[in-house]
C-alpha positions as a Markdown table, in Angstrom:
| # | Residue | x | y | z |
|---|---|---|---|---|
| 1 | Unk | 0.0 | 0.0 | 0.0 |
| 2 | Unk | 0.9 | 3.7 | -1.0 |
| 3 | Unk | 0.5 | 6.2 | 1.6 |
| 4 | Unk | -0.3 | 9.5 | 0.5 |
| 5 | Unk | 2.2 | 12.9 | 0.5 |
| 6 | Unk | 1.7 | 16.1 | 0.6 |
| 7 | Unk | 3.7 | 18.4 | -1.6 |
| 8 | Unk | 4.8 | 21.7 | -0.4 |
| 9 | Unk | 6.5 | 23.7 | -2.2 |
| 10 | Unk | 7.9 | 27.3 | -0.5 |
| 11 | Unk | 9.2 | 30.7 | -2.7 |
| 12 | Unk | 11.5 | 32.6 | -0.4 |
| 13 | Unk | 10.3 | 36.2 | -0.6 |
| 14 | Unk | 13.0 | 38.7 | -2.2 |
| 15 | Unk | 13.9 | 42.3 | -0.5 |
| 16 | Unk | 15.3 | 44.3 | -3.2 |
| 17 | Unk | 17.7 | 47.7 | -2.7 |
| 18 | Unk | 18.0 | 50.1 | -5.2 |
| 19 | Unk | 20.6 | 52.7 | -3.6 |
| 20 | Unk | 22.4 | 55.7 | -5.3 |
| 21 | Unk | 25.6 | 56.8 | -3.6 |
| 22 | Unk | 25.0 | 60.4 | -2.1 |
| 23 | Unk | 27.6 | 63.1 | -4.0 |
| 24 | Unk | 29.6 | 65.2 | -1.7 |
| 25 | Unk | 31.4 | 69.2 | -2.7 |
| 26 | Unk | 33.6 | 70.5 | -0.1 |
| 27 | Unk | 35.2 | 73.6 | -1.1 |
| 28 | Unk | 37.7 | 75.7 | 0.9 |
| 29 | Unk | 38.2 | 79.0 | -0.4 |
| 30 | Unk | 41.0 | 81.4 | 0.3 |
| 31 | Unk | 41.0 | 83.4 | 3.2 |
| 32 | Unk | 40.5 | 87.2 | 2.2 |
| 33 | Unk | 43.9 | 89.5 | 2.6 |
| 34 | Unk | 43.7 | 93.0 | 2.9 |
| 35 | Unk | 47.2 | 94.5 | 2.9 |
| 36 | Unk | 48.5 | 98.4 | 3.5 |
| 37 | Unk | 51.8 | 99.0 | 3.3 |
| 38 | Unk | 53.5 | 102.0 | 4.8 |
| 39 | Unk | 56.8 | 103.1 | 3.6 |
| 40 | Unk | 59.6 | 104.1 | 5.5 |
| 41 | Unk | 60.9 | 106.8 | 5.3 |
| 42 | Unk | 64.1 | 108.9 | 5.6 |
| 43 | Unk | 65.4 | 112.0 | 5.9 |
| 44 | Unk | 69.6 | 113.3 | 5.4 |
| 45 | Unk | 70.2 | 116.7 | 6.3 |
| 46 | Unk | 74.4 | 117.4 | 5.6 |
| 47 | Unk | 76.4 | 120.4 | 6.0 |
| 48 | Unk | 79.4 | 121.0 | 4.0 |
| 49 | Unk | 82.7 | 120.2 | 4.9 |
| 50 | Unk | 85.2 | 122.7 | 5.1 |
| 51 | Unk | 88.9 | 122.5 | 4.2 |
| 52 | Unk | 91.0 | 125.5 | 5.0 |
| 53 | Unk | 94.6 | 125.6 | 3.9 |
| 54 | Unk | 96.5 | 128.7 | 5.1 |
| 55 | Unk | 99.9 | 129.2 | 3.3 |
| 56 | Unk | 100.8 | 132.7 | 4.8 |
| 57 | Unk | 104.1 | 131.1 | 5.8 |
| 58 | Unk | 104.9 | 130.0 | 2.7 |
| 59 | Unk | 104.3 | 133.9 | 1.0 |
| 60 | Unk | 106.2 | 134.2 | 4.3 |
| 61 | Unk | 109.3 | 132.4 | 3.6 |
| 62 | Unk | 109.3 | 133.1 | -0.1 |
| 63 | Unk | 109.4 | 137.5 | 1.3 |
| 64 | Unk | 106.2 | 137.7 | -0.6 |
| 65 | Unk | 103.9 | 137.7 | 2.2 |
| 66 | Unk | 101.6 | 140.5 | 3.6 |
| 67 | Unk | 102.8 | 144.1 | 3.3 |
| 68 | Unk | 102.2 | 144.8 | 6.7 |
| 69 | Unk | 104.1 | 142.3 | 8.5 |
| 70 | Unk | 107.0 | 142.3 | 6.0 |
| 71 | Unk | 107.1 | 146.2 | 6.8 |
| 72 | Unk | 107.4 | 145.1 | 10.5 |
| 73 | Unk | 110.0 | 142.7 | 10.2 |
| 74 | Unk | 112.3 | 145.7 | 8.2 |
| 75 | Unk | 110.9 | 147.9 | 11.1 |
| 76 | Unk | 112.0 | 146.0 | 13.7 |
| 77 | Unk | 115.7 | 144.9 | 11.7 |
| 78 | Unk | 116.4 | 148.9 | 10.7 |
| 79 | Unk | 118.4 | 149.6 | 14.0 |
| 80 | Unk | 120.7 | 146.8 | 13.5 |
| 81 | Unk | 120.9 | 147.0 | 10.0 |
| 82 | Unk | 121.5 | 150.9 | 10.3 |
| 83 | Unk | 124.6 | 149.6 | 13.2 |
| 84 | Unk | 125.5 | 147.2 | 10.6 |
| 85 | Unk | 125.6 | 150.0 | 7.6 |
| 86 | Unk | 127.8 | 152.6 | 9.7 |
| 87 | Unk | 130.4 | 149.3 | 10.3 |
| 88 | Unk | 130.5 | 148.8 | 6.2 |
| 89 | Unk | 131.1 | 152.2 | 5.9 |
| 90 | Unk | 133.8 | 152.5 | 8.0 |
| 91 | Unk | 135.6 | 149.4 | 6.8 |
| 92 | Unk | 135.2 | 151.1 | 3.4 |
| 93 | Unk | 136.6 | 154.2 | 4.8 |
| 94 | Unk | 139.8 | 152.4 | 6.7 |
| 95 | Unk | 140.1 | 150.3 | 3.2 |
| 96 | Unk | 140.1 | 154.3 | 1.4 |
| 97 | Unk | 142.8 | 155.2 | 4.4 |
| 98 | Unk | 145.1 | 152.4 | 3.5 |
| 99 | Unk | 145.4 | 153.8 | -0.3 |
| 100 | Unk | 149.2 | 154.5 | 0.5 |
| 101 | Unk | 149.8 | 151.1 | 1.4 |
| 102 | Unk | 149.4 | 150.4 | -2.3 |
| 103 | Unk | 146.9 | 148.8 | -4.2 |
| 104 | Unk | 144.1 | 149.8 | -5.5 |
| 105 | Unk | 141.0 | 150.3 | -2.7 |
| 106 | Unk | 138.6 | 151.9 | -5.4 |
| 107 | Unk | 138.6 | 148.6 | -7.9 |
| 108 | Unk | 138.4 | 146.0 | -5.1 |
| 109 | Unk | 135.6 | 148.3 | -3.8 |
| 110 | Unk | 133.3 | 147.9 | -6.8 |
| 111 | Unk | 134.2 | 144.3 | -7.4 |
| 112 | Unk | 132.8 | 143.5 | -3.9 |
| 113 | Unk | 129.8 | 145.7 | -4.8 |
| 114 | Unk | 126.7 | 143.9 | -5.2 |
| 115 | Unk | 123.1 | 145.6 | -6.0 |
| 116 | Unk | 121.1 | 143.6 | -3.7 |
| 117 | Unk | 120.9 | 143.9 | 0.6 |
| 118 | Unk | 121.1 | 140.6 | 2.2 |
| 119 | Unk | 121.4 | 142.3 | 5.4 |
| 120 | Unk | 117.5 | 142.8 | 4.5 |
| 121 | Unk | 116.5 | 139.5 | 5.2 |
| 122 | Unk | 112.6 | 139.6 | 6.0 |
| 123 | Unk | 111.9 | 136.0 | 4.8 |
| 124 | Unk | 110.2 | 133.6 | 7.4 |
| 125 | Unk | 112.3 | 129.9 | 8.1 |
| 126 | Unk | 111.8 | 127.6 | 5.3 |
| 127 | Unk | 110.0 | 124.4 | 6.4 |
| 128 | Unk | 108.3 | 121.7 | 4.7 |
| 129 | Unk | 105.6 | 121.9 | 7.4 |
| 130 | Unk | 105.0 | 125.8 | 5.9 |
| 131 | Unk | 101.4 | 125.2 | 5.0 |
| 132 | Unk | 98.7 | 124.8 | 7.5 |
| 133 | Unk | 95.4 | 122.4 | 6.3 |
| 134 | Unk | 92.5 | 122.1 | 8.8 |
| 135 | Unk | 89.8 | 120.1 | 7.7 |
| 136 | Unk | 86.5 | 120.1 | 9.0 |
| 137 | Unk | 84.2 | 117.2 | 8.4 |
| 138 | Unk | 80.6 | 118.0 | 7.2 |
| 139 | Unk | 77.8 | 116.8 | 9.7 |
| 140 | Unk | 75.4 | 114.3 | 8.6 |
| 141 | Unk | 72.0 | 113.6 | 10.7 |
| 142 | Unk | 69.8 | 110.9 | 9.6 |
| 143 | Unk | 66.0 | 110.8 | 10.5 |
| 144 | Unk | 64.3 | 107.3 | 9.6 |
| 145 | Unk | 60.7 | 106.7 | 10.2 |
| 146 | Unk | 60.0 | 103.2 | 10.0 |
| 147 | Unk | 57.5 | 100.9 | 7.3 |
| 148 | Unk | 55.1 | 98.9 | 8.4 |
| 149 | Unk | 52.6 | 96.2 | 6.9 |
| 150 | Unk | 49.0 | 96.5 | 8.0 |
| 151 | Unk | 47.4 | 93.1 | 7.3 |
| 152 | Unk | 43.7 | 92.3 | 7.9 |
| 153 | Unk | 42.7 | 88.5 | 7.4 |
| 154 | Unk | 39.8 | 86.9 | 7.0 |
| 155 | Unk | 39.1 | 83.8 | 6.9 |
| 156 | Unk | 36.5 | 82.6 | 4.8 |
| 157 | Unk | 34.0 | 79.4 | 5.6 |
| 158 | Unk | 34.0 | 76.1 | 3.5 |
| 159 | Unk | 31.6 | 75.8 | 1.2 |
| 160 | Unk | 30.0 | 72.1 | 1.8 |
| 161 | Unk | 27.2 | 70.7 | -0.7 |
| 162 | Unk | 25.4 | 68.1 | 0.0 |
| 163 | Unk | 22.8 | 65.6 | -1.8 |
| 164 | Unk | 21.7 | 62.3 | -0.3 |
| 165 | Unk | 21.7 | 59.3 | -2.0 |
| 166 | Unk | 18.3 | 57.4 | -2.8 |
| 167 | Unk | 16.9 | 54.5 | -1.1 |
| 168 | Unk | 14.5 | 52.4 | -2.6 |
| 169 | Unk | 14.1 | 49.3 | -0.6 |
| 170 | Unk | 11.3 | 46.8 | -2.5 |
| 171 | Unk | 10.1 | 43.3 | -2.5 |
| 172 | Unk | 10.5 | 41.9 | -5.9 |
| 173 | Unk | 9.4 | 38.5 | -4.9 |
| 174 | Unk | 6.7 | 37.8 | -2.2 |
| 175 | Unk | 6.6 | 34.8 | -0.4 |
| 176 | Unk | 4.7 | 32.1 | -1.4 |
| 177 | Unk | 3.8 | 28.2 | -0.4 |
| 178 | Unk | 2.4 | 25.9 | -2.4 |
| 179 | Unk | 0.9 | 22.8 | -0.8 |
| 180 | Unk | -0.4 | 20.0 | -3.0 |
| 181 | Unk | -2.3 | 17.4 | -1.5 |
| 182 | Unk | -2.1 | 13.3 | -2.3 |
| 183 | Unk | -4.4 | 12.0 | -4.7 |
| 184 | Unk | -7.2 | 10.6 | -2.5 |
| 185 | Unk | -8.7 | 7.3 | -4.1 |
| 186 | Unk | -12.8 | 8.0 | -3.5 |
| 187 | Unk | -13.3 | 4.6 | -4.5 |
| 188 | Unk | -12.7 | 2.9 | -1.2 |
């Protein structure tokens, strides 16, 4: 003897998921600057220099200096130079005297003669230190006012966009059971 089955027969149900990824834009922009500059500044003020070079005792030494002092210098030599004058002309008088001695005075006389008067000597001493220089360096002030950079900053937000992804979530297959009973024999 048979004995009877029953069929079953089962579908799963099917979850389906449609899903889009969501898209992201993140964007950082600069920050904003705002710059001033100040420049420095500076100010020279200078005063000349001055050189001075004095050669007075050069003229001096050369008896070409001033009129004045050269006049002083005979001024203050004329009573030695007078003394000195009455002694030559007494030599030249006791050299006159002596005429009977023999020789000839008058002719040694004007070969000694000579036009120029060295007991005039009114030059200054002759040095190689004769001329003064005195130098004076100019001045120089300097004034400087300083720079500077003003800055003002400013940072700017990020700039975030957003959009979500979908999310469809479905049931493409829904459960199902099938049951299938024996055949039954009626004729019994």
């Amino acid at each position: 003897m048979q004995i009877p089955h029953i069929q079953m027969h089962s579908i799963n149900a099917m979850l389906s998921i449609d899903a889009d990824i969501g898209t992201q834009h993140l964007e950082q922009p600069r920050p904003t600057v705002d710059m001033e500059q100040i420049r420095p500044e500076q100010h020279f003020k200078t005063t000349n220099g001055r050189l001075e070079i004095n050669q007075d005792r050069v003229w001096d030494a050369l008896a070409l200096g001033n009129n004045l002092e050269t006049m002083s210098k005979i001024y203050s030599m004329a009573s030695d130079i007078a003394l000195q004058g009455i002694a030559r002309i007494v030599e030249k008088g006791d050299q006159m005297a002596s005429i009977h001695l023999g020789g000839n005075p008058i002719a040694e006389m004007a070969r000694e003669w000579k036009r120029t008067f060295p007991e005039f000597d009114f030059r200054g001493p002759a040095s190689f230190d004769n001329i003064d220089i005195e130098y004076t360096p100019s001045e120089l002030s300097i004034e400087t006012t300083p720079g500077q950079v003003k800055l003002n900053v400013q940072v700017n937000r990020p700039i975030h966009e957003y959009e979500r992804g979908k999310l469809d979530i479905y049931m493409s297959q829904y459960p199902k059971v099938d049951i299938i009973p024996p055949e039954i024999n009626q004729l019994i």
